[in-house]
C-alpha positions in Angstrom: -68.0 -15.6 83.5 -71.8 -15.4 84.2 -73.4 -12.3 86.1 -74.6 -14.5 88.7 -71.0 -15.1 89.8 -69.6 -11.9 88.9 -71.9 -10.8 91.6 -71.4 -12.5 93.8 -67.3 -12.4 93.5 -68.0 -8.6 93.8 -70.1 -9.0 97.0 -67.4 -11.2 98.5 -64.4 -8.7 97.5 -66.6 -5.8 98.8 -67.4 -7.5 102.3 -63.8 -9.0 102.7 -62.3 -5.4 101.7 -65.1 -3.7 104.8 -64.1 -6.9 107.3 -60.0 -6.2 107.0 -60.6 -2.0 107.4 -62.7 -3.0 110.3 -60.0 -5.0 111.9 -57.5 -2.3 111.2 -60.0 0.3 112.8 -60.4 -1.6 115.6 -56.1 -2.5 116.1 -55.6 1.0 115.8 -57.9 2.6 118.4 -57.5 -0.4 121.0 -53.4 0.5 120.7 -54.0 4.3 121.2 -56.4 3.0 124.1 -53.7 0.8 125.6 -50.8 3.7 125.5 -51.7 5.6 128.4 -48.6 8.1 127.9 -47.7 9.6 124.4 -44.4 10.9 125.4 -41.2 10.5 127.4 -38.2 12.7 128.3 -35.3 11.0 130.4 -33.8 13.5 132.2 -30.2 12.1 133.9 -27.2 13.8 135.8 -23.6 14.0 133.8 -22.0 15.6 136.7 -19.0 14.8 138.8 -21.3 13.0 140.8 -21.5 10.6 138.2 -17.9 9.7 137.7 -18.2 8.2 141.7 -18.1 5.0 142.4 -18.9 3.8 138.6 -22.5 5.7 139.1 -22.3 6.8 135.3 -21.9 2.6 134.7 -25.5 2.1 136.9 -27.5 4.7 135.2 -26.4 3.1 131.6 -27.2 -0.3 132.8 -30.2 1.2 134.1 -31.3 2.8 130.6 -30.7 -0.6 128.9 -33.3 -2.3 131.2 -35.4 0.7 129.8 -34.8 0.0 126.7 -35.8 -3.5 126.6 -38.8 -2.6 128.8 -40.4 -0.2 126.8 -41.4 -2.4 123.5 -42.9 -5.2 125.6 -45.3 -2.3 127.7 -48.0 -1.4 124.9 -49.0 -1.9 121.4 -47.9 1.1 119.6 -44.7 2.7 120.5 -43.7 5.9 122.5 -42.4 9.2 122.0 -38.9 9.5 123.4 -36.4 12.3 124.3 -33.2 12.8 126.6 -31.5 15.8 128.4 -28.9 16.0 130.2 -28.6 18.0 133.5 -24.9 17.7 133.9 -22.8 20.9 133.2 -19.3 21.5 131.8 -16.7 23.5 134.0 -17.5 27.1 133.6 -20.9 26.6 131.9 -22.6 28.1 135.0 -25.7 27.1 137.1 -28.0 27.6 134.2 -26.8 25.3 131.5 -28.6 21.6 130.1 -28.5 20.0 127.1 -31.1 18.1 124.8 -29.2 15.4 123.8 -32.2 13.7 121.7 -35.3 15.9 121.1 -38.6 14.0 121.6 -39.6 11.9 118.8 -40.7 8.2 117.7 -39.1 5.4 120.0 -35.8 4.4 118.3 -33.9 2.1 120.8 -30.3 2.4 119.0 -30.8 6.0 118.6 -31.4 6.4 122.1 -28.8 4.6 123.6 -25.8 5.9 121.3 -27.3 9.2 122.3 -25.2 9.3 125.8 -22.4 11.0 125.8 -19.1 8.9 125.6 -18.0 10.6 129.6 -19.9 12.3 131.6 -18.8 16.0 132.7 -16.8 17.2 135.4 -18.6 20.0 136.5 -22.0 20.8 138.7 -24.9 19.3 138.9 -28.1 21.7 138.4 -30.9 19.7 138.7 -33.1 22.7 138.9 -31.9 23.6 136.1 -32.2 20.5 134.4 -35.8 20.5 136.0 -36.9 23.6 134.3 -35.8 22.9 130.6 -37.4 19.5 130.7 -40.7 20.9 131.6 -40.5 23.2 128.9 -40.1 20.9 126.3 -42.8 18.2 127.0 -44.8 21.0 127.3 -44.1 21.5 123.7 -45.0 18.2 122.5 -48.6 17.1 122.0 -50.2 14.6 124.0 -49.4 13.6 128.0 -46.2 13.2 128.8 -43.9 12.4 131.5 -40.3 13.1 132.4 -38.3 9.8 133.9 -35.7 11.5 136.1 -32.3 9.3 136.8 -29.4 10.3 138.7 -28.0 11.0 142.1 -30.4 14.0 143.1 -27.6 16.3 143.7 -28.2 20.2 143.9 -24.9 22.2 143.2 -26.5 25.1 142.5 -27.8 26.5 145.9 -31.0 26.1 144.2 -34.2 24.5 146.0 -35.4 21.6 143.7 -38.5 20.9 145.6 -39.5 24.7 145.4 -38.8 24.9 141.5 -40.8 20.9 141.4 -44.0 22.4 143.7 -43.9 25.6 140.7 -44.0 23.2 137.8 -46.8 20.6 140.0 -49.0 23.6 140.5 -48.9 25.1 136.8 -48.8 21.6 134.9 -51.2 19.6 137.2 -51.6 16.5 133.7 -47.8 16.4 133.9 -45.7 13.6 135.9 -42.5 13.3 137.0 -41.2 9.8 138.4 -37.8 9.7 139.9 -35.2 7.0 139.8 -32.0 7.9 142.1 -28.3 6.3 141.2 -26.6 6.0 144.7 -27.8 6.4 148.5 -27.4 10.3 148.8 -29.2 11.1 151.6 -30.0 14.8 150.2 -30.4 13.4 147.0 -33.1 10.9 148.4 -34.8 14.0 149.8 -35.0 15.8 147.2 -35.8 13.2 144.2 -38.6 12.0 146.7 -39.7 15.3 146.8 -39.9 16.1 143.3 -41.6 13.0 142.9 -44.2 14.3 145.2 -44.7 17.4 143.9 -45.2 16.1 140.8 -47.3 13.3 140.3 -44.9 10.8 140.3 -43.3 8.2 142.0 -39.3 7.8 143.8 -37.5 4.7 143.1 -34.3 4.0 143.7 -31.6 1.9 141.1 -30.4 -0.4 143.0 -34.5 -2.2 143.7 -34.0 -2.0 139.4 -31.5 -5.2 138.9 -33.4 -6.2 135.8 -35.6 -5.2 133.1 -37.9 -7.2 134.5 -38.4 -4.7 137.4 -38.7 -1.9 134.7 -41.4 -3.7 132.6 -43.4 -3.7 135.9 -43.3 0.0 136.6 -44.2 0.8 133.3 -47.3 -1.5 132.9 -48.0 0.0 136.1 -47.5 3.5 134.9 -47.1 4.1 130.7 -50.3 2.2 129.9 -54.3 1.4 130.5 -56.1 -1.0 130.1 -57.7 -1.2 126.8 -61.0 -1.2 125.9 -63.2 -3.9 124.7 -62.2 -5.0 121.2 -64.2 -7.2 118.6 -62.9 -10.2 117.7 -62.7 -11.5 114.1 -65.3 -14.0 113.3 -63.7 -17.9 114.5 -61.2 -16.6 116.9 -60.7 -18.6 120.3 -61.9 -16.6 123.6 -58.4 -15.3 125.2 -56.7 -17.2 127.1 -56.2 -16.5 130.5 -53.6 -17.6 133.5 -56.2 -20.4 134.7 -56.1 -22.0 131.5 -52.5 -22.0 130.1 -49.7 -22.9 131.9 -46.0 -22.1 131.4 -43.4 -24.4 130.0 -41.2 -26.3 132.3 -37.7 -26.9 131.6 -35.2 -30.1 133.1 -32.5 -29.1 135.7 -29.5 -26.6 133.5 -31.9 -27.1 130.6 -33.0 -24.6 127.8 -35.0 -27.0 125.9 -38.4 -26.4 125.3 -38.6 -30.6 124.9 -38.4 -32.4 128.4 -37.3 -36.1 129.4 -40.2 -36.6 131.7 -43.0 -38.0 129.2 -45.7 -36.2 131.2 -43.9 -32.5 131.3 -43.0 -32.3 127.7 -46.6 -33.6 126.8 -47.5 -30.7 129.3 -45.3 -28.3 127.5 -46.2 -29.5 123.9 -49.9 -28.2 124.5 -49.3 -25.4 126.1 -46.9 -24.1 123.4 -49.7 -25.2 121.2 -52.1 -23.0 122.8 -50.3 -19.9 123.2 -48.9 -20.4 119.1 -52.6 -21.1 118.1 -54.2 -18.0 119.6 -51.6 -15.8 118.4 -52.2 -17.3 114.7 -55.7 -16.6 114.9 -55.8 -13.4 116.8 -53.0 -10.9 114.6 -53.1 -7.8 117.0 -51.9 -9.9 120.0 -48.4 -10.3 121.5 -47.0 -12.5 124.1 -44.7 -11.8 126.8 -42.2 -14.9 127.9 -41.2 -14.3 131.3 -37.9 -16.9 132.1 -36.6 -18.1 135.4 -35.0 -20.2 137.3 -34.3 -22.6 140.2 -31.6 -20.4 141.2 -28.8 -23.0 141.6 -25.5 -21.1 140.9 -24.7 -17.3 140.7 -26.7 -14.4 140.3 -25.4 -13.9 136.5 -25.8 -17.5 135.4 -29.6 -17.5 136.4 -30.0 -14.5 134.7 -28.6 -15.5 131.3 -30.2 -19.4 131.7 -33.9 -18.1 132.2 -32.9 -15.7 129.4 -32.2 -18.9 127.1 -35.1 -20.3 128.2 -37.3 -17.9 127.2 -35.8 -17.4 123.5 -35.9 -21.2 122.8 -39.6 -20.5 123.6 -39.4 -18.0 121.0 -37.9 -19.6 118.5 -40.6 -22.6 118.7 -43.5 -20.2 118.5 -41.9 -18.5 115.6 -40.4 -22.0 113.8 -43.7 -23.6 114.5 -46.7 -21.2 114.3 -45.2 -18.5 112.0 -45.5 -15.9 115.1 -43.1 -13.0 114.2 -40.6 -12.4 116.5 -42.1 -8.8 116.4 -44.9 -10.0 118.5 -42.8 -11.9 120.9 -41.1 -10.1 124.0 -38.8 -11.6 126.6 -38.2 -11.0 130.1 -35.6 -12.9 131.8 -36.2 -12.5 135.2 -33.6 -15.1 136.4 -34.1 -16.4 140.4 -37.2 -16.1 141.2 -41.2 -14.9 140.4 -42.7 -11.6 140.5 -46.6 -11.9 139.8 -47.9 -9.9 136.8 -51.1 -9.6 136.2 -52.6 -12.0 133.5 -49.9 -14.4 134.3 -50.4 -17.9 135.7 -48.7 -18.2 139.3 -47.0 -22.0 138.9 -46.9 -24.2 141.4 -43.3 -24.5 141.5 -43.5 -21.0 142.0 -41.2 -20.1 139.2 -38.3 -22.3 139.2 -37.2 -23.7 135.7 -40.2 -22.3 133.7 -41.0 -19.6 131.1 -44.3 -18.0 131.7 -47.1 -16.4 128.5 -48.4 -12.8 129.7 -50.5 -12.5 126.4 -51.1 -9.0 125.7 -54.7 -8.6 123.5 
């Protein structure tokens, strides 16, 4: 082997080596960029209150929207941990529990973390306030503490006052409240402890999907990342203008459609999406199903869910794309407008819609 070329394989080796610790510099501080919160502590009533009226049943249907929400938010994952504010007869008005401490976002972890039933006893959200504060105060980086449950005080403690305490002396810290029935004191004082802190009160039942969660927490978990250098030959992103979704025949989950024009339609805009996530490797897509809404609330749910996994499966079958990279939200009846994705004329009936995510 002559010098000449020896050279110039060492040149080539040395510049490819720079490019690909470049690209991984770059993936790794636009993802920090893009996570606007580092960590997480669910907070959520065991009480009595929670064996009424199946409440304990909405607050774990609640956590599994969560749980498929949070992958799709951000590139790079969250720190996650979960207390417990309900309290075991005899336990007193000064008992919680850390059920998972705060660590790296484990989605089977957390959810076989709930207790099997929920306690009988009193519900001191103050309490429950209080030790959740201290321990994301413990943890490095912002944080925030998700509060679910009914918003019941039994502890003739004010929440609000306890809330204003921990607003005033942790003025980074949010707290955003979800409550799990239509107490009227619990409204009062879940929206106030939202107010105090930072945060924002939602209530479950305006939840019916993890579609509604993914929402919140774009709107509240992340940032928008900063400017990131593309590798040399990749296509400018995408935007909604450009791509549209793919449209699927009446009671249909195929991606290929009888009308010649539609499935031409669909074929390139597959194509697209599959292309850009080939050449760009730190992108992800979003595929947001729905449909028409002929039949019941359930079946749309599970059809625009099929939908949006036959999408899947093409972009990984075709392209290579790692289902990794690929998140689905199955919205069912109806469109919610997300930012970066396409409104369609149809205005959301039978199609799956790309929210790319650079």
């Amino acid at each position: 082997m002559g010098p000449c070329f020896k050279g110039r394989l060492h040149l080539g080796l040395t510049v490819c080596m720079t490019a690909i610790l470049l690209f991984g510099l770059s993936f790794s501080l636009r993802a920090e960029d893009c996570k606007r919160i580092q960590n997480i502590l669910v907070l959520f009533d065991a009480s009595g209150f929670m064996k009424e009226k199946n409440h304990y049943e909405q607050l774990l249907t609640q956590m599994s929207f969560f749980t498929d929400g949070i992958p799709l938010t951000a590139d790079g994952f969250f720190n996650v941990g979960l207390r417990h504010y309900g309290l075991k007869v005899g336990l007193g008005c000064n008992n919680t529990e850390s059920i998972l401490a705060i660590q790296p976002w484990d989605p089977e972890r957390f959810m076989n973390a709930f207790p099997k039933s929920v306690s009988y006893g009193v519900s001191s959200l103050s309490a429950g306030l209080r030790e959740a504060v201290d321990e994301v105060t413990q943890a490095e980086g912002k944080s925030i503490i998700v509060l679910i449950g009914g918003g019941v005080e039994s502890c003739k403690t004010d929440p609000i006052k306890i809330a204003d305490r921990i607003g005033f002396n942790n003025p980074d810290l949010e707290i955003h409240t979800f409550q799990v029935g239509n107490s009227q004191e619990g409204r009062f004082f879940l929206e106030g402890i939202a107010h105090k802190c930072h945060g924002t009160y939602n209530n479950t039942a305006e939840m019916p999907s993890a579609a509604n969660w993914h929402v919140w927490m774009r709107r509240h978990l992340v940032t928008h990342c900063g400017p990131e250098i593309a590798p040399p030959g990749t296509p400018p992103a995408p935007t909604g203008r450009q791509i549209g979704p793919v449209s699927f025949d009446t009671k249909s989950f195929s991606v290929r459609s009888k009308d010649p024009a539609v499935d031409a339609a669909n074929l390139a805009n597959l194509d697209a999406v599959g292309k850009y996530l080939q050449a760009k490797a730190s992108s992800r897509v979003i595929l947001h199903g729905f449909t028409d809404g002929v039949g019941s609330q359930e079946y749309n749910l599970k059809l625009s869910r099929r939908r949006a996994e036959a999408v899947s499966r093409y972009l990984t079958a075709t392209y290579g794309i790692p289902p990794q990279r690929i998140g689905i939200i199955a919205h069912g009846i109806g469109q919610g407008v997300t930012p970066g994705r396409m409104p369609t004329q149809t205005g959301g009936r039978r199609t799956v819609e790309f929210e790319l995510i650079d």
